[in-house]
N, C-alpha and C positions, 0 to 999 in steps of 0.2 A: 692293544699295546701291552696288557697284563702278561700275555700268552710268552713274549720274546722272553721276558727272566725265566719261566719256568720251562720254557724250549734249550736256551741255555743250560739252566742249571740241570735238568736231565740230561743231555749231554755230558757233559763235563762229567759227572756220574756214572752214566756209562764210560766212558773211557777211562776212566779208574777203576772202576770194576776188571773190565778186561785188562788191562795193563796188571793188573795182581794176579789172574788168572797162571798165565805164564811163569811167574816169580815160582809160584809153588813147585811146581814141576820142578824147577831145580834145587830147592831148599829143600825138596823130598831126595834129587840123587845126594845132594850135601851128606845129607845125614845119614844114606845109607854110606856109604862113604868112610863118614867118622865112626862108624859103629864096627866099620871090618865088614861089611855085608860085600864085598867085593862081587860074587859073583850076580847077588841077586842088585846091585847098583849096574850092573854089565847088562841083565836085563831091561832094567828100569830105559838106561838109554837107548838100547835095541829098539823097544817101545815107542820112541819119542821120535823116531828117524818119519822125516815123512820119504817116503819109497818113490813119490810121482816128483819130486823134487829135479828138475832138470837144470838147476845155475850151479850144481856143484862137478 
């Protein structure tokens, strides 16, 4: 019975983890952004594109 809180609370940990994973990615184009990096932010999302993506 010990085992469920700490199956939980790693969970929950992981999904927070990855859920901020994502965030970055865009508070990196942010910035390149507010800096003027225009071209190198054009990059950054080129980068980001997933290419096998088929609902778009």
């Amino acid at each position: 019975m010990k085992t469920l809180p700490f199956y939980t609370s790693f969970c929950v940990c992981l999904l927070g983890l990855t859920a901020c994973s994502q965030k970055t990615s865009f508070m990196e184009q942010d910035r390149l952004q507010a800096e003027g990096n225009y071209r190198e932010a054009i990059i950054h999302a080129q980068n980001k594109i997933d290419k096998n993506d088929k609902s778009a």
